[in-house]
N, C-alpha and C positions, 0 to 999 in steps of 0.2 A: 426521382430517387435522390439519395444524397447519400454522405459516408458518417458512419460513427464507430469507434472504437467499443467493443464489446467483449465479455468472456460469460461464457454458458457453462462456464465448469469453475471451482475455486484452485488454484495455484500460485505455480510462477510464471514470471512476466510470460512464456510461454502462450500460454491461453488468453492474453488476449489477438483480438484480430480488429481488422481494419474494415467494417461489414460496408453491404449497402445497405439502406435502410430507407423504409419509405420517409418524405420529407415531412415533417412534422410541421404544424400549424398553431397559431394563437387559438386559446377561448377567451371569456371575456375576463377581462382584465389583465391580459397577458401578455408580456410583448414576445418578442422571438428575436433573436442575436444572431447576428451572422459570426461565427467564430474565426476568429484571426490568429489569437494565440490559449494558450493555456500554459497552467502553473502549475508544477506538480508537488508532490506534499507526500510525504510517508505515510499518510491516513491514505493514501488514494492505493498503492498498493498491499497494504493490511487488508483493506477491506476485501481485496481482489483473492489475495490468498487467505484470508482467515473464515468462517461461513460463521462461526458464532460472533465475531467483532460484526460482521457485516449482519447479521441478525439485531444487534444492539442498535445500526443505525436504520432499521427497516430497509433493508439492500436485501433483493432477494432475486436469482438466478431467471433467463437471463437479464444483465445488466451493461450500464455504460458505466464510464471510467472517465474518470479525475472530477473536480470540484470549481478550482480557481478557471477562470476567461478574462480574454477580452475580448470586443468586438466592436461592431456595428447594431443599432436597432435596424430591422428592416421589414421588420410588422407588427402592427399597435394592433390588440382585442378591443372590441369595444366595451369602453367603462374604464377604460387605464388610463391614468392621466400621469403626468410627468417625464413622459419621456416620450419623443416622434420620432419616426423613419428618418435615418442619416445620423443620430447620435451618439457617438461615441461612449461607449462604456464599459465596466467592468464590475467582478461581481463572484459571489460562489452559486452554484447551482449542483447539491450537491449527484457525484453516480452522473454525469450527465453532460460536462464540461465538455470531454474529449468529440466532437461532434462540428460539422459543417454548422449545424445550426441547435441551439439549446433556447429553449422556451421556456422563460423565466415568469414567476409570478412575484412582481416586487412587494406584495404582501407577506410571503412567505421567505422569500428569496433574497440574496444579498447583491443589490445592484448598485451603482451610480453611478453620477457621467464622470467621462473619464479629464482631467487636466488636459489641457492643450501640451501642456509642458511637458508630459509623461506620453510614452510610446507604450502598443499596447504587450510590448514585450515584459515591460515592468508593470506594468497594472495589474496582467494577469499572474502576477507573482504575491498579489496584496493580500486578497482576502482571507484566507488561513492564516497565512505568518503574521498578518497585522494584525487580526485580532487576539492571534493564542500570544503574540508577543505582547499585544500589551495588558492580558488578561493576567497573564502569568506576572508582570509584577505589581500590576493592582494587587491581587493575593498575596505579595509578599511587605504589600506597603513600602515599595523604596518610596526614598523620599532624596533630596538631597545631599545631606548628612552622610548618607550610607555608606559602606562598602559592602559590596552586594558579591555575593558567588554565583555565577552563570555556567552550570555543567552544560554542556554539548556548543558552544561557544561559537562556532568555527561554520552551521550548518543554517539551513534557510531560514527557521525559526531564530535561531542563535545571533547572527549577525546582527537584524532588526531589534531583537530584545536588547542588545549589549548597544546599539545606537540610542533606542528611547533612554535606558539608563545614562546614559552618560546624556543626555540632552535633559535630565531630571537633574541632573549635579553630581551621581555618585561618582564613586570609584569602584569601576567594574575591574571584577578576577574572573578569567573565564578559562573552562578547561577544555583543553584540547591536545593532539599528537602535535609534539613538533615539529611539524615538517608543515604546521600552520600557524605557527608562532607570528609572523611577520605578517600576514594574512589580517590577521585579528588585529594587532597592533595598530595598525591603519584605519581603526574603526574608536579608537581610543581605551582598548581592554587590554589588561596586562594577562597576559598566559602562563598557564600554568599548567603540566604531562596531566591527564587523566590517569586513574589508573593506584594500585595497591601503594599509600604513604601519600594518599594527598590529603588528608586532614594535617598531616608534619609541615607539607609543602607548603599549603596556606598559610600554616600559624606561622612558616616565615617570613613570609611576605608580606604579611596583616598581624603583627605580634600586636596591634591595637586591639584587635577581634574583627570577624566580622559579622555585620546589623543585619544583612537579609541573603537570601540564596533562593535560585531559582533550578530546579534541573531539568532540562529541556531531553532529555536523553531517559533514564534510565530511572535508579532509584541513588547512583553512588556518589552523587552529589548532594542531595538531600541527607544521608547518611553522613558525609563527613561536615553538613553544618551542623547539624545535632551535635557531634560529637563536639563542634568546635564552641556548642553556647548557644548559637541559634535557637531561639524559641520558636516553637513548632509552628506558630502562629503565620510567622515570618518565612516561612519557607513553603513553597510553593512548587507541583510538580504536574508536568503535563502527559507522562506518558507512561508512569506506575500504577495504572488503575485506576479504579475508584477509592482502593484504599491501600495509601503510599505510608510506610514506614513511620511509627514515632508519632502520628497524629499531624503528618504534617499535609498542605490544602492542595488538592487533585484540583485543575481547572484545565481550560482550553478557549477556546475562542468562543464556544457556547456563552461564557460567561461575560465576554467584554461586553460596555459599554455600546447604547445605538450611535455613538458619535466614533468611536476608538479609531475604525477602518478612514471615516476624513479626517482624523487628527494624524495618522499614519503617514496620508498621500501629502496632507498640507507639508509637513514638515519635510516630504519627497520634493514638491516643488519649491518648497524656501529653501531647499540644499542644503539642509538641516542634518539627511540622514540620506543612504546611496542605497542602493539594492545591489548587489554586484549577484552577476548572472555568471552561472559556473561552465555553463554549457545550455547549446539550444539545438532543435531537433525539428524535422517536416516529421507529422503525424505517421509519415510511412515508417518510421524510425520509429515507432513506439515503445516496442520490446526495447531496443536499444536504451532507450532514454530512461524507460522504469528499472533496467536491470541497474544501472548508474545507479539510480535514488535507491534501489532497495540495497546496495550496496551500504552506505551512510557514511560515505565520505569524501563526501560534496562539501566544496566551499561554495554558499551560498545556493541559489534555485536554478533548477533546470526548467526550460519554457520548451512547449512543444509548439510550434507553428502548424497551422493550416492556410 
């Protein structure tokens, strides 16, 4: 037997539990990961409490719980090549992360080995955030040139997007409370209060304008670049639906690029960009550690250990 985090009902963090579970095995082309840590992501408890979101991503009762890992390989299927027993790696697997052991198919699945240089506390923080971070400004096209609006600024997606920006050349405005103001700072984004009068607060700060926006949060960022000029084209949003205000572009890490997640980690180990870890958790802590995320107001990612 082995243990995996599961909930047979949808709610709050509540209903999940810490099960036994018989140990799972490779088919062919499969490997199987020994799980070290995991990465948790606000997708991972929507799905747990919402049954139509979790219908959207074919998640249906009972289920496991979270996406991002890292681990160990510690069994190859036969027909899999590129990866052998003892390899460090990391990856999403989606419903299925939270687990002594996740059984990844790298055809379907998002794997690779892990840098020497990276511990797998940060690895398993990558795959989500690294992709919808850098999906999210492909869709807005920053480029250089820009100055870019980054609503939710301050959280596990936000921090990585407001790094790739400013590693592109812009000048990143990100919103956040603050009492994160100096948090953000440190990543090179100027802060600015979320919240009623921030299309006023921007055009203070940017009486140039500004060229792209991204909202990682909501829809009230997307909202106040419209108002500010922003062409719809140029604004991009990951968590208003399928159909976000003004005609402006819905994406997520569905969309990135097959390289985005090693453009992500390289620039992790050039010390390019940091991962700052807000809090970390032993898998007995689960409730714990989701209640935190489902809160939303984490400075950067929570990792659960196994």
């Amino acid at each position: 037997m082995s243990r995996a985090v599961v909930y047979k009902t949808f709610g709050t963090p509540e209903v999940l539990e810490l099960c036994e579970v018989p140990e799972p095995h490779v088919g062919p082309g499969e490997v199987r990961v020994r799980v070290t840590a995991v990465g948790l992501n606000p997708m991972d408890w929507i799905l747990a409490s919402r049954p139509e979101m979790a219908a959207q991503f074919g998640v249906s009762l009972p289920s496991g719980f979270a996406t991002d890992f890292a681990g160990v390989v510690d069994e190859v299927g036969e027909g899999s090549s590129g990866f052998a027993v003892g390899d460090r790696v990391y990856g999403g697997a989606l419903s299925r992360a939270a687990a002594d052991f996740a059984v990844v198919d790298p055809s379907k699945d998002s794997i690779l080995h892990t840098p020497a240089e990276i511990s797998d506390e940060v690895a398993c923080t990558l795959s989500v955030a690294g992709t919808t971070a850098s999906a999210a400004l492909t869709a807005a096209d920053v480029k250089a040139d820009d100055t870019v609006l980054i609503g939710g600024a301050a959280g596990g997606v936000g921090v990585l997007t407001v790094q790739l920006a400013r590693l592109a050349g812009a000048r990143v405005i990100g919103t956040a409370s603050e009492g994160t103001f100096d948090f953000l700072r440190q990543f090179g984004a100027e802060p600015v209060t979320y919240g009623p009068g921030l299309e006023d607060r921007v055009r203070a700060m940017a009486p140039d304008g500004v060229s792209a926006a991204t909202d990682l949060f909501g829809t009230e960022t997307a909202e106040a670049a419209l108002a500010l000029g922003v062409p719809a084209g140029r604004i991009s949003t990951i968590a208003a639906g399928p159909n976000p205000p003004g005609g402006v572009r819905a994406t997520g890490g569905f969309d990135a690029g097959p390289d985005d997640l090693k453009r992500v980690t390289d620039a992790i180990v050039a010390g390019e960009i940091t991962v700052p870890i807000a809090a970390s958790f032993s898998v007995e802590q689960i409730r714990e550690a989701v209640e935190l995320q489902a809160g939303r107001h984490v400075h950067g990612k929570i990792v659960v250990t196994l």
